[in-house]
C-alpha positions in Angstrom: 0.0 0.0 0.0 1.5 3.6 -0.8 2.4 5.6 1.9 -0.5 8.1 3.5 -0.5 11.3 2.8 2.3 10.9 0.0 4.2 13.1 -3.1 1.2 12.7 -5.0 -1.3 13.9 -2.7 1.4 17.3 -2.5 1.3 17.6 -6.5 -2.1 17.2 -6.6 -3.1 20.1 -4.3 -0.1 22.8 -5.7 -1.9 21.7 -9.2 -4.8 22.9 -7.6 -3.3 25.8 -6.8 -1.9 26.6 -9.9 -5.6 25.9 -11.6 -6.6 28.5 -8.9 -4.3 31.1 -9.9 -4.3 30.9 -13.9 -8.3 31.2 -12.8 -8.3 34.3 -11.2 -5.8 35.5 -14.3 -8.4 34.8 -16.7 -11.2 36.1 -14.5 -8.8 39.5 -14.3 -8.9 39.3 -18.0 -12.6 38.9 -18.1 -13.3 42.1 -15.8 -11.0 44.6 -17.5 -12.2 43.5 -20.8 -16.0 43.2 -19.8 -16.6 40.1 -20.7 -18.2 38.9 -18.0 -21.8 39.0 -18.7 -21.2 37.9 -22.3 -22.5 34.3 -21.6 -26.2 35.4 -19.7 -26.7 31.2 -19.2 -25.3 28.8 -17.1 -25.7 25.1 -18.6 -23.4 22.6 -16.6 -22.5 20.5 -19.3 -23.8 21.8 -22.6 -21.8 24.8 -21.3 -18.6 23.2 -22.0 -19.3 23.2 -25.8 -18.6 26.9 -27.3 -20.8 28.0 -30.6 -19.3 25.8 -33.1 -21.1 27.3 -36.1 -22.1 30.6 -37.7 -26.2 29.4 -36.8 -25.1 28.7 -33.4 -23.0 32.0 -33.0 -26.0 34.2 -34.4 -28.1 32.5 -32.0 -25.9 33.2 -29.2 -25.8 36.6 -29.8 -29.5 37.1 -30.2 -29.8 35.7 -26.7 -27.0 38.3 -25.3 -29.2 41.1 -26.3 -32.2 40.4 -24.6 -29.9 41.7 -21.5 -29.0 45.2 -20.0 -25.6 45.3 -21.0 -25.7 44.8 -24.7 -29.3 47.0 -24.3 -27.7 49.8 -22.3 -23.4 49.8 -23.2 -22.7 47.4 -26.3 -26.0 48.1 -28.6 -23.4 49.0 -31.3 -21.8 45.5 -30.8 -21.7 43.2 -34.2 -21.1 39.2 -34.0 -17.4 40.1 -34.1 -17.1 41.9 -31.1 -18.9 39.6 -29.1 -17.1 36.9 -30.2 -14.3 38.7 -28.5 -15.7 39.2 -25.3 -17.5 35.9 -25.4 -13.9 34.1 -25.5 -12.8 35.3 -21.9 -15.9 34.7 -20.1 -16.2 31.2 -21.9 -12.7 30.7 -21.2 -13.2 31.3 -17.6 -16.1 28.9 -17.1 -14.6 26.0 -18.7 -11.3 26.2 -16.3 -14.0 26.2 -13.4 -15.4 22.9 -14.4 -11.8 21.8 -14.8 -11.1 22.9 -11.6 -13.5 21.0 -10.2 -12.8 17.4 -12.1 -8.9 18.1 -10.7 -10.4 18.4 -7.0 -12.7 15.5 -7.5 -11.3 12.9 -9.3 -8.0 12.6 -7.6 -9.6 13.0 -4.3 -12.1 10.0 -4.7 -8.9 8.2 -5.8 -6.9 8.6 -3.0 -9.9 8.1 -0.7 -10.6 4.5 -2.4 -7.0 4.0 -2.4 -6.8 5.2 1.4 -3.9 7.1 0.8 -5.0 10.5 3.1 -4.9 10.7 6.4 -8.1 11.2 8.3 -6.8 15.4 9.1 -6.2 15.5 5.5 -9.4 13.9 4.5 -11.1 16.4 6.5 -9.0 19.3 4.8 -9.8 18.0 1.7 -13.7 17.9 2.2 -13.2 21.6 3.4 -11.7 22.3 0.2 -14.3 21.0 -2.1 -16.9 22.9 -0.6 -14.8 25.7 -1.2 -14.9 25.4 -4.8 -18.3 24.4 -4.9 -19.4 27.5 -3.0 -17.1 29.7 -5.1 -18.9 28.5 -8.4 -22.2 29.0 -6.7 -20.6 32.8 -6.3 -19.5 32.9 -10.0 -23.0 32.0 -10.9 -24.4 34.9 -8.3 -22.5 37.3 -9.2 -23.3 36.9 -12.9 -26.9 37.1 -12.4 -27.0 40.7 -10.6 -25.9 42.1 -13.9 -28.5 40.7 -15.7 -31.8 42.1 -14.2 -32.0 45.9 -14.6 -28.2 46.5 -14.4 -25.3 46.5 -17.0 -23.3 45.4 -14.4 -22.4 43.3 -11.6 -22.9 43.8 -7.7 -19.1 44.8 -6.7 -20.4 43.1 -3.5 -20.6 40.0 -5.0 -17.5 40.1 -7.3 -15.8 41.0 -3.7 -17.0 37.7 -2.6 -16.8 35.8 -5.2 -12.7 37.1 -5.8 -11.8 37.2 -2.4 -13.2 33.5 -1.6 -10.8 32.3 -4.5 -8.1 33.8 -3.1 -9.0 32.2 0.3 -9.1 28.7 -1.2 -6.2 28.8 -2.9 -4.7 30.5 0.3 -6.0 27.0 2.1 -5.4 24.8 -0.4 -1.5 26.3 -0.4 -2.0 25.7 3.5 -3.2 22.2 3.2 0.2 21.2 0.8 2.3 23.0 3.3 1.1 20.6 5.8 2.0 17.5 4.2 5.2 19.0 2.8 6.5 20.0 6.2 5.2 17.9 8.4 7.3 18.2 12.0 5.8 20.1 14.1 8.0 22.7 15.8 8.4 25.7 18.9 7.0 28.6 17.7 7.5 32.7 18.2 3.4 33.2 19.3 4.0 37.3 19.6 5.3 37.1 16.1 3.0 34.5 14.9 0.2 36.9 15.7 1.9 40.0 14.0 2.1 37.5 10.7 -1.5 37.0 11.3 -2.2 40.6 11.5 -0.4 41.3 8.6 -2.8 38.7 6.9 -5.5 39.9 7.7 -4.7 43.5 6.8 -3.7 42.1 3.3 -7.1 40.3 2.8 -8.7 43.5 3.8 -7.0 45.3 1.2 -8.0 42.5 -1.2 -11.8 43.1 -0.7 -11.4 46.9 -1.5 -9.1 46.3 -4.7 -12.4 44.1 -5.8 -14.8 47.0 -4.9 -12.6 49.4 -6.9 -13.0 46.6 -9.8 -16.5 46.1 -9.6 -17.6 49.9 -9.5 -14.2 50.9 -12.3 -13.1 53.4 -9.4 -9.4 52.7 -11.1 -10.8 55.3 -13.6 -10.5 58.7 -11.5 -8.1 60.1 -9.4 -5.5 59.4 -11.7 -2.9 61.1 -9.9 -0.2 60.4 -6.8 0.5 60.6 -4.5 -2.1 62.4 -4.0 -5.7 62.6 -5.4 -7.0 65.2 -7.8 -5.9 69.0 -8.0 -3.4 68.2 -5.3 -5.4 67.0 -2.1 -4.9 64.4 0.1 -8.4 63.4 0.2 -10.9 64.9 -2.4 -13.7 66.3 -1.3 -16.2 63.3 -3.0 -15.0 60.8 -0.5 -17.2 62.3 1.9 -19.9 63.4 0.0 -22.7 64.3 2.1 -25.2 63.1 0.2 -25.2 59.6 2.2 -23.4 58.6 5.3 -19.5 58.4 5.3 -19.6 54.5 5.5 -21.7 54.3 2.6 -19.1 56.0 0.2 -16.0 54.1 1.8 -17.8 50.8 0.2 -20.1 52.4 -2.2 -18.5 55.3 -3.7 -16.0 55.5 -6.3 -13.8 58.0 -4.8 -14.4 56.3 -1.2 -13.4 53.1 -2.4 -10.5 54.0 -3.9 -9.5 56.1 -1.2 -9.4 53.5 1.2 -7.7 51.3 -1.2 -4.6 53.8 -2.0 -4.5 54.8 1.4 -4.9 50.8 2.6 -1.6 50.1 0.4 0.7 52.3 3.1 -0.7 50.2 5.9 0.1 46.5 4.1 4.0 48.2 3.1 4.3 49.0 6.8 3.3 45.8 8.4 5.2 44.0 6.1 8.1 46.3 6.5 7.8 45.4 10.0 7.4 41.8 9.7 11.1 41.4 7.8 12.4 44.3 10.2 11.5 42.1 13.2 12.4 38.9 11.6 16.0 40.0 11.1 16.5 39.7 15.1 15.3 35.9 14.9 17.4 33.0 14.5 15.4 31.9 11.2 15.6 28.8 9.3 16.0 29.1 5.6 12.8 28.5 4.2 11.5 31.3 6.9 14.2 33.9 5.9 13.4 33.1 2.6 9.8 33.6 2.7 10.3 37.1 4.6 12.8 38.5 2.3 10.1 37.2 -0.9 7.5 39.0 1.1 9.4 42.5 1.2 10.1 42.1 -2.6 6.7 41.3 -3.7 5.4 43.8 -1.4 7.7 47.1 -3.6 7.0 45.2 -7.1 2.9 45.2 -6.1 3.0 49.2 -4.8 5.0 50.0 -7.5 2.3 48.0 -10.2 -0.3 49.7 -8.3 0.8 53.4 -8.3 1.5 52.9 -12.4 -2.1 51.3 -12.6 -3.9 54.4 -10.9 -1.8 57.3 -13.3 -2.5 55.0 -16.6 -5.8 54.3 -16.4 -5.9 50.5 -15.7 -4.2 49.6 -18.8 -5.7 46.0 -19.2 -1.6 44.5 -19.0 -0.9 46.5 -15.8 -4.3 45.7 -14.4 -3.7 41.9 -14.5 0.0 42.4 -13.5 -1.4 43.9 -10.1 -4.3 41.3 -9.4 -1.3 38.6 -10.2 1.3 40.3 -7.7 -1.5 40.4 -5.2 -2.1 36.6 -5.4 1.7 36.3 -5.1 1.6 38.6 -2.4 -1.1 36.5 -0.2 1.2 33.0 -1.4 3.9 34.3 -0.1 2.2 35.6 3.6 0.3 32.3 3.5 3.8 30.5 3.1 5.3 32.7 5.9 2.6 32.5 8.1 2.8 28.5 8.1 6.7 28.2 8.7 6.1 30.2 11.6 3.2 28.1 12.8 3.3 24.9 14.5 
């Protein structure tokens, strides 16, 4: 019988995560381009097969413009341009279902084989509703643009973005487990101030999906500071609705909180490798800290050249990519210095 728990078990879950990220690439692709309401059906099977004929294309299209968004922003469309944003969208759908057949299938071998631990097993079950609950997302998400609205709830492309990131964060976490698996003494005061530095990150996460789903990239093109020179403009607290309200519903609050969010994740993390450097560290840790500084500079950097050009569709992805980066590499940190 193969060993529990085993090499194959650990390459199945990092292709997971791999699947994950060239997912939320795609999905990046899908959002700048807006592509995402494109396909207005969901069809679990059928789904997988793209219009393979000009009948079937024509057919397609008819069907997209019964919807808001060809109605109200793309009535000038032809079958060309649709075919463009269709690819992306359709793109995106068929890695979800692949996605899910990697998860599965492996996982119901390794179970018959008994090859997973019963931890693991449990890990594993965790995961799968994961990516179950994220399509469910996908699916919800799609379907608030498609009422009365040309676009989607930036509520619900926050959850349905930020709960990929947190399964691939988990499934990353599940690998690490089986790849290192001595337990060892642990630093808890700086264990926490890696968890805090977490958190902050996801936090920061959620906004840059709110400044996605309402195109608040789009104004305040300037920095460091906003428009005509102030630190804060004067539509972030508009007093047309409560201050909260335009922190999470407002273009110009959301993007305030999400330039002004980036400062706080450079100084935790700056503080994280500042404190580390007083630790005896192993190398994988010293490693992961160091990676965490660089891909901290590189994603400010991506993000400060994002805001002044406009979310150039290249940059755009570049800085939803570093992010993902970013969290693998606090995920990774955050484990070594766990038991």
């Amino acid at each position: 019988m193969a060993k529990k728990d085993n090499k194959k078990v650990i390459y199945w879950l990092l292709t997971g995560c791999f699947l994950i990220f060239v997912m939320v690439v795609v999905g990046g692709i899908t959002r700048l381009t807006h592509s995402g309401l494109s396909i207005s059906s969901y069809k679990l099977i059928s789904g997988t097969i793209p219009p393979l004929n000009e009948a079937e294309w024509i057919a397609e299209f008819e069907h997209y413009k019964q919807f808001p968004e060809y109605q109200k922003l793309h009535n000038h469309f032809d079958l060309e341009d649709f075919k463009d944003i269709y690819f992306w969208e359709y793109i995106h759908r068929v890695l979800g279902r692949l996605l899910g057949i990697v998860f599965i299938i492996p996982f119901l071998y390794f179970l018959i084989k008994k090859q997973l631990t019963k931890p693991t097993i449990k890990k594993a079950l965790i995961l799968l509703f994961l990516g179950g609950f994220q399509g469910f997302l996908g699916w919800y998400m799609v379907k608030s643009g498609l009422v009365d609205r040309p676009s989607v709830s930036h509520y619900r492309l926050a959850m349905h973005l930020t709960t990929a990131f947190i399964t691939f964060a988990y499934t990353l976490w599940v690998a690490l487990d089986l790849w290192y698996p001595v337990k060892k003494e642990i630093n808890g005061h700086f264990r926490n101030i890696i968890r805090v530095g977490m958190a902050v990150l996801l936090i920061q996460i959620i906004w840059g999906a709110f400044v996605a789903g309402l195109d608040a990239g789009w104004i305040h093109n300037h920095w460091p500071l906003m428009n005509e020179g102030k630190l804060i403009h004067e539509t972030v607290y508009t007093e047309q609705v409560p201050l909260w309200r335009n922190f999470v519903e407002g273009k110009s609050g959301v993007q305030f909180v999400h330039r002004y969010m980036a400062y706080v994740v450079v100084a935790v993390i700056f503080y994280i490798w500042f404190k580390a450097r007083k630790l005896q560290l192993t190398v994988p840790q010293k490693n992961g800290v160091n990676l965490l500084m660089i891909l901290i500079l590189v994603q400010f950097i991506l993000g400060v050249f994002t805001l002044i050009l406009q979310v150039p569709v290249v940059l755009g992805v570049l800085h939803q990519v570093t992010a993902f980066f970013l969290l693998a590499g606090m995920t990774f940190v955050l484990h070594r210095f766990s038991k």
